[in-house]
C-alpha positions in Angstrom: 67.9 56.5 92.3 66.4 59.5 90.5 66.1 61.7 94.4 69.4 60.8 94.5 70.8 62.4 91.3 68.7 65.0 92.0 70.3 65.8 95.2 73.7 65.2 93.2 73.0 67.7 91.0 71.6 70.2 93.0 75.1 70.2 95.2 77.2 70.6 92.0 74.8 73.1 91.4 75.2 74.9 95.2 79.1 74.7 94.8 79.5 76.1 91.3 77.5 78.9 93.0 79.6 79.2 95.9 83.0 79.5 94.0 81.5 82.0 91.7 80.5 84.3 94.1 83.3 84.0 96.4 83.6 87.6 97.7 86.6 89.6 96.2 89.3 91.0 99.0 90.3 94.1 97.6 90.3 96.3 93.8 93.4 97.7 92.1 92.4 101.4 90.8 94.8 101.6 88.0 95.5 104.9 86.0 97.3 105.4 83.0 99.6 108.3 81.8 97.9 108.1 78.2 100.7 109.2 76.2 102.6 106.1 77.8 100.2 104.0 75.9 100.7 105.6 72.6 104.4 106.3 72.8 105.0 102.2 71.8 105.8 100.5 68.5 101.8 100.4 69.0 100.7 103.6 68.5 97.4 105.1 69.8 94.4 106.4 68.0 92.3 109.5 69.6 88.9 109.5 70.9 86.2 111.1 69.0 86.4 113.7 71.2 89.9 114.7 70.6 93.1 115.0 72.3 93.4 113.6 75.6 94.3 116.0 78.3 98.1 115.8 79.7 96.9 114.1 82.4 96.4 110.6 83.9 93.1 108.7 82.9 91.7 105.9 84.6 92.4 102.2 82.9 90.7 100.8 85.2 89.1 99.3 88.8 89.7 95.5 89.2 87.8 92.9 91.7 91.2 91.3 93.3 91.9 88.7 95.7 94.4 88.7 98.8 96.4 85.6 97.0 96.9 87.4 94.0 94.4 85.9 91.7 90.9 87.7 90.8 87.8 87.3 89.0 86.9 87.7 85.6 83.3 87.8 83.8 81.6 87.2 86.9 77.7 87.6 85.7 76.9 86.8 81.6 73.6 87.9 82.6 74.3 91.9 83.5 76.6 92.8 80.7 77.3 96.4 79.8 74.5 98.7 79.3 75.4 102.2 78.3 71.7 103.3 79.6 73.1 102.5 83.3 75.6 105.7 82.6 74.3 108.2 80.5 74.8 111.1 82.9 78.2 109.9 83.8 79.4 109.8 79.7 80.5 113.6 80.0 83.3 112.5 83.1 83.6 109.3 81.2 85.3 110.7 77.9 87.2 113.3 79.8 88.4 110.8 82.9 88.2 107.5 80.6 88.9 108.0 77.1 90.0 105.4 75.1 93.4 105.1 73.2 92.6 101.9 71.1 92.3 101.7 67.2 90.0 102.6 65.9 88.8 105.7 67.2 86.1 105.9 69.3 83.6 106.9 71.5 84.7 105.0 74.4 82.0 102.9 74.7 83.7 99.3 73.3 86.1 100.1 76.0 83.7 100.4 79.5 81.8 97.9 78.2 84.8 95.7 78.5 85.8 96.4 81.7 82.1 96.4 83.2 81.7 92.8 81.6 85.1 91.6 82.6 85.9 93.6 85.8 82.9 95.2 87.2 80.4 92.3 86.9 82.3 91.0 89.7 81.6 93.9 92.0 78.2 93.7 92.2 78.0 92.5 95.9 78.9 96.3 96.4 78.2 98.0 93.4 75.8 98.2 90.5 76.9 99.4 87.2 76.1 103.1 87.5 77.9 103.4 91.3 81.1 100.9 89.7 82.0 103.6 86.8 80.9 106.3 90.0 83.2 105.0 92.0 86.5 105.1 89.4 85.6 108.6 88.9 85.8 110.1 92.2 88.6 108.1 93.0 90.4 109.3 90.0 89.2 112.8 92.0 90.4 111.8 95.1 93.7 111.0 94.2 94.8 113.7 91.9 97.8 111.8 90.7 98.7 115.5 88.5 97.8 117.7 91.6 100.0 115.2 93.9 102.9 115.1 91.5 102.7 118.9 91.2 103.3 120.0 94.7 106.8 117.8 94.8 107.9 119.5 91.8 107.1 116.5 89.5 106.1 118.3 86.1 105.0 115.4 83.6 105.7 115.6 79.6 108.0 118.7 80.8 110.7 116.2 79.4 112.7 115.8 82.2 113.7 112.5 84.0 112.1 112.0 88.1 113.2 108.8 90.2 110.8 106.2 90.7 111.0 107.5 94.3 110.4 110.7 94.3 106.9 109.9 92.6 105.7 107.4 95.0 107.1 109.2 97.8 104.2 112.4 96.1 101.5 110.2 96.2 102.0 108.6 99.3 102.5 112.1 100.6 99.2 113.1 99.0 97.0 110.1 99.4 98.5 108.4 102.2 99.7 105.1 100.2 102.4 103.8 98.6 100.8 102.9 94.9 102.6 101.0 92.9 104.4 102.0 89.7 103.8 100.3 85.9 106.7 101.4 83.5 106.8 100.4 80.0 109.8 101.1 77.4 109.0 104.1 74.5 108.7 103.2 70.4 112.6 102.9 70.3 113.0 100.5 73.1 115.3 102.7 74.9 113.8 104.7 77.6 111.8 103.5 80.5 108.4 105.5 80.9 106.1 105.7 83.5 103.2 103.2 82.1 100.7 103.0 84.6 99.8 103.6 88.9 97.7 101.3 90.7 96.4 102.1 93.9 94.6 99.9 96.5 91.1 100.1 97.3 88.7 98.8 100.0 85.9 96.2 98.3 82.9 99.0 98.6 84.8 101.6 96.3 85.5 104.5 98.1 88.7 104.2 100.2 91.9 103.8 99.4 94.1 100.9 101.7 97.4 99.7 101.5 97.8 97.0 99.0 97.4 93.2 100.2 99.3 92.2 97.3 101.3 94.0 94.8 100.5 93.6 91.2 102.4 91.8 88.5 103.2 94.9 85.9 106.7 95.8 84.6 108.9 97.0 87.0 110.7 100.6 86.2 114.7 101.6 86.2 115.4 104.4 88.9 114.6 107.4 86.4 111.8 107.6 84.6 110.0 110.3 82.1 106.1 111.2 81.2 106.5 111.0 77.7 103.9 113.8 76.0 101.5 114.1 73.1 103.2 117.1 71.4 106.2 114.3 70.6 103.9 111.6 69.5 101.9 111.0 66.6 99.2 108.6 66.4 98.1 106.3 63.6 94.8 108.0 62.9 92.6 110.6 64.1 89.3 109.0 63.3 88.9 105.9 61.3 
């Protein structure tokens, strides 16, 4: 009797395993334009460091599976450690600043994605080569450089069509990404919010996406809102 709930257990065991590690199909590189984030009835608060460049900044690269679900918190036991990235924090606070209140050195922030998002990479990458891996494919896009040679100027304060701008990246990149919008602090204007691109599961190419995400969609004109028209809550708390 005792064997047997032995060999009972160890096949709950060998299953929990088994559906914990089931390998992910695909990421979704998402990048932010940051003054989206803080042009809401939220606000923003600056890094430490200052003023975020006019420029996209990565959110961040999510473990995702073909049927549209993912995993989350895949490994309790190799939770952030900031040690693992200490001659990636320069790139890190330039390419992956947080907005959150309060201020802050970005750290709160890739731990949170590491322990939510990245833990679940680790069939392919390690921490170090996960937060790698965002930044040169934040590199190797270029959304700004992209957007730039159509004649897309962001936080010039003009309106661009949702097309046009996906029509620069695919022309840049060679994918369609798809397009996050969200609506500014007065609940009038559509901005563009957020671009997520598809990536193969080791990290370094870009693919065209299995499935598309579940953000907000966006009105045919769009803006970048920019920081010189925004005012965050606090500089440093």
């Amino acid at each position: 009797m005792n064997f047997s709930i032995l060999i009972m257990i160890l096949a709950i065991q060998c299953l929990i395993v088994a559906c914990v590690s089931r390998e992910f199909d695909f990421y979704y590189f998402v990048q932010q334009w940051p003054a989206s984030y803080c042009d809401t009835k939220r606000s923003c608060c600056y890094p430490k460091t200052g003023k975020p460049a006019e420029d996209f900044s990565i959110h961040g690269l999510w473990p995702n599976y073909k049927d549209g679900s993912y995993p989350a918190n895949c490994d309790s036991d190799d939770l952030f450690n900031d040690s693992e990235i200490t001659d990636l924090e320069s790139r890190l606070e330039k390419e992956w600043p947080s907005l959150a209140c309060p201020s802050s050195d970005g750290m709160r922030f890739w731990g949170h994605e590491w322990d939510k998002h990245g833990t679940c990479s680790q069939s392919y990458l390690d921490q170090h080569s996960y937060f790698k891996a965002a930044l040169d494919l934040k590199n190797k896009a270029n959304l700004l450089q992209a957007l730039d040679k159509a004649g897309i100027k962001p936080a010039d304060g003009k309106y661009y069509s949702l097309e046009s701008i996906k029509d620069a990246i695919k022309e840049a990149t060679g994918y369609t990404p798809y397009i996050e919008c969200n609506v500014d602090a007065t609940r009038k204007y559509h901005q563009l919010y957020q671009v997520y691109m598809c990536v193969e599961a080791s990290g370094s190419e870009f693919i065209n996406c299995p499935v598309l995400p579940h953000g907000r969609s966006c009105t045919s004109q769009i803006e970048f809102p920019s920081f010189s028209h925004i005012k965050p809550s606090h500089q440093e708390l």
